[in-house]
C-alpha positions in Angstrom: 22.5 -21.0 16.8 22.7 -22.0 20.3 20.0 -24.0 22.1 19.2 -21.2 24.1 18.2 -18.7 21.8 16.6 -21.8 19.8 14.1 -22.2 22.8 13.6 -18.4 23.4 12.7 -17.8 19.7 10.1 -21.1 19.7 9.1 -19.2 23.1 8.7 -16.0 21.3 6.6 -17.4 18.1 3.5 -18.4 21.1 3.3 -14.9 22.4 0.6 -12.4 21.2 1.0 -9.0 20.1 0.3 -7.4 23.2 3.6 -9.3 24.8 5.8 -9.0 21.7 5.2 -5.3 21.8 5.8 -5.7 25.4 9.3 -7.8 24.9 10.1 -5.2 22.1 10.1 -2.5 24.9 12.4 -4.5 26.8 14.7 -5.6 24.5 15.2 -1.6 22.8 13.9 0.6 25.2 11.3 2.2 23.5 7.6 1.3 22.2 7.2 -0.6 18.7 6.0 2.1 16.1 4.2 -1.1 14.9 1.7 -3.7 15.8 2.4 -6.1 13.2 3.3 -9.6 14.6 5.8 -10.8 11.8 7.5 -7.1 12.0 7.6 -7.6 15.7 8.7 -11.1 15.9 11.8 -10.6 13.2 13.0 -7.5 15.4 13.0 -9.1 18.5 14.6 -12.3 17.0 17.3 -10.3 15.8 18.0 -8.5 19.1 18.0 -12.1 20.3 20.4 -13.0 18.2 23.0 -10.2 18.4 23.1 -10.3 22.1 23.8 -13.7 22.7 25.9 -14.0 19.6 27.2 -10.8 19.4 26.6 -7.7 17.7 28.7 -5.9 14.7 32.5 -5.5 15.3 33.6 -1.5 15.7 34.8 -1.9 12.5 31.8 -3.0 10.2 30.1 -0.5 12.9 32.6 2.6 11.3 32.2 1.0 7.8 28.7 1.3 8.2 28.5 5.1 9.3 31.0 5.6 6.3 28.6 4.2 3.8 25.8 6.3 5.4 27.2 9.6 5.3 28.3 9.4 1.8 24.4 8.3 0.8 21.7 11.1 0.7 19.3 8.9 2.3 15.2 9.7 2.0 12.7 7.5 2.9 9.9 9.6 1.2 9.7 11.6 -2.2 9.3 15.2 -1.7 5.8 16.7 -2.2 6.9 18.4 -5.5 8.3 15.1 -7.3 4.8 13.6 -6.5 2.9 16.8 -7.8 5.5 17.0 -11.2 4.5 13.4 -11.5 0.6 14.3 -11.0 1.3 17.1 -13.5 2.9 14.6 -16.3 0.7 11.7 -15.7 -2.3 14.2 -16.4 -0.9 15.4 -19.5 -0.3 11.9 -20.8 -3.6 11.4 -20.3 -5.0 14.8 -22.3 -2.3 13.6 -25.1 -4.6 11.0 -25.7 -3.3 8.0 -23.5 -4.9 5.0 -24.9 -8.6 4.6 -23.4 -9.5 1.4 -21.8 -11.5 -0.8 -24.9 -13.5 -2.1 -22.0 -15.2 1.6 -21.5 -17.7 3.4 -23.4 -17.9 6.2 -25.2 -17.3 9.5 -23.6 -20.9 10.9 -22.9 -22.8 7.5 -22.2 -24.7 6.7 -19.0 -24.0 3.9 -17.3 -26.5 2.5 -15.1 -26.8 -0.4 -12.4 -29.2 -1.3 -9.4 -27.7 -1.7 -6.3 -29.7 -2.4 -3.3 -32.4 0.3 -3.3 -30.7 3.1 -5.2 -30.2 2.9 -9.2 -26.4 4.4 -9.9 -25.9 6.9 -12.5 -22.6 7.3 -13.6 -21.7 9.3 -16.4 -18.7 8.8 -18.8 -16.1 11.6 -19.0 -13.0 12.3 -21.2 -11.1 12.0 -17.9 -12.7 10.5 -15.4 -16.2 9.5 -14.1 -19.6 11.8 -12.8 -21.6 10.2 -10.4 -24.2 12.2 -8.0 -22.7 15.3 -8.7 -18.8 13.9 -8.0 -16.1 13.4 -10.0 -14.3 10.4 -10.1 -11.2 9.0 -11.4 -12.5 5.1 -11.5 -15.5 3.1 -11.7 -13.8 0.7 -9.2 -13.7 3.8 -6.9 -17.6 4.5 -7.1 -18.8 0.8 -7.0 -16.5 0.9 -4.2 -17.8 4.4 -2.8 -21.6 3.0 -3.5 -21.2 -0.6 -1.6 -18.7 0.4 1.2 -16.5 -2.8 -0.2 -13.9 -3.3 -2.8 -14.9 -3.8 -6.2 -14.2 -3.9 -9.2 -15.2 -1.4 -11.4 -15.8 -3.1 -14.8 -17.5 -5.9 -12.4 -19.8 -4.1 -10.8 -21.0 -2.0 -13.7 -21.4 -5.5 -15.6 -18.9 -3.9 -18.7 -17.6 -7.0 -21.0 -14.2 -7.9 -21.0 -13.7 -8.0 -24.8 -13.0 -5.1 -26.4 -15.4 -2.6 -28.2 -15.3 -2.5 -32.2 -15.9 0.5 -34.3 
């Protein structure tokens, strides 16, 4: 690496969001989709790079395009693999998927005191009722209930060993 683009990148590491976006738009001539500073940084770096040391020859270039074409290329699964998926991971689960030891029987009523409110939440074969809602995870109504992250088994104060009988 030349000295050059050795002092432009130590330039580029002291610049803030706002002027990497801003050198992004300069360098490829179009806004970042992004605004995270590692993504930005490592894209502008390696615009650096290619222009002072050069870019791809025409013929990794047509290599490239070759390898491309022959490669049906997604960057998302379509809606009906996730849905099939949905579909099988539910029936798994009515097949009688092995239950959490941590959790109590179907039917029980779990109960904790948080702030001002007590929380109700009642065990299902599939899930969790809590105020009328179904849920798929205790960790997803402690987390409804606080407004934080939690974790389920945590907040509900369930022991870690496993039930017996």
């Amino acid at each position: 690496m030349n000295a050059q683009l050795q002092r432009e990148l130590e330039e580029l590491r002291k610049l803030k969001i706002k002027a990497l976006k801003a050198r992004y738009r300069e360098l490829f001539g179009e806004e970042s989709p992004s605004s995270n500073y590692i993504h930005l940084f490592r894209r502008i770096a390696w615009r650096l790079q290619a222009l002072s040391e050069g870019e791809l020859s025409q013929r990794a270039r047509d290599r490239a395009e070759t390898l491309a074409a022959d490669v049906d290329l997604r960057l998302r699964a379509p809606k009906k693999f996730w849905r099939e998926f949905a579909d099988s991971s539910r029936s798994q689960i009515s097949a009688g998927a092995q239950r959490d030891p941590r959790l109590p029987p179907v039917g029980t009523t779990l109960e904790r005191q948080y702030g001002d409110q007590t929380i109700r939440v009642t065990v299902l074969d599939d899930g969790f009722e809590c105020q009328g809602k179904r849920y798929d995870s205790l960790s997803a109504i402690a987390s409804s209930v606080s407004g934080t992250r939690w974790n389920g088994f945590a907040f509900f104060r369930l022991r870690k060993q496993a039930r017996h009988g």
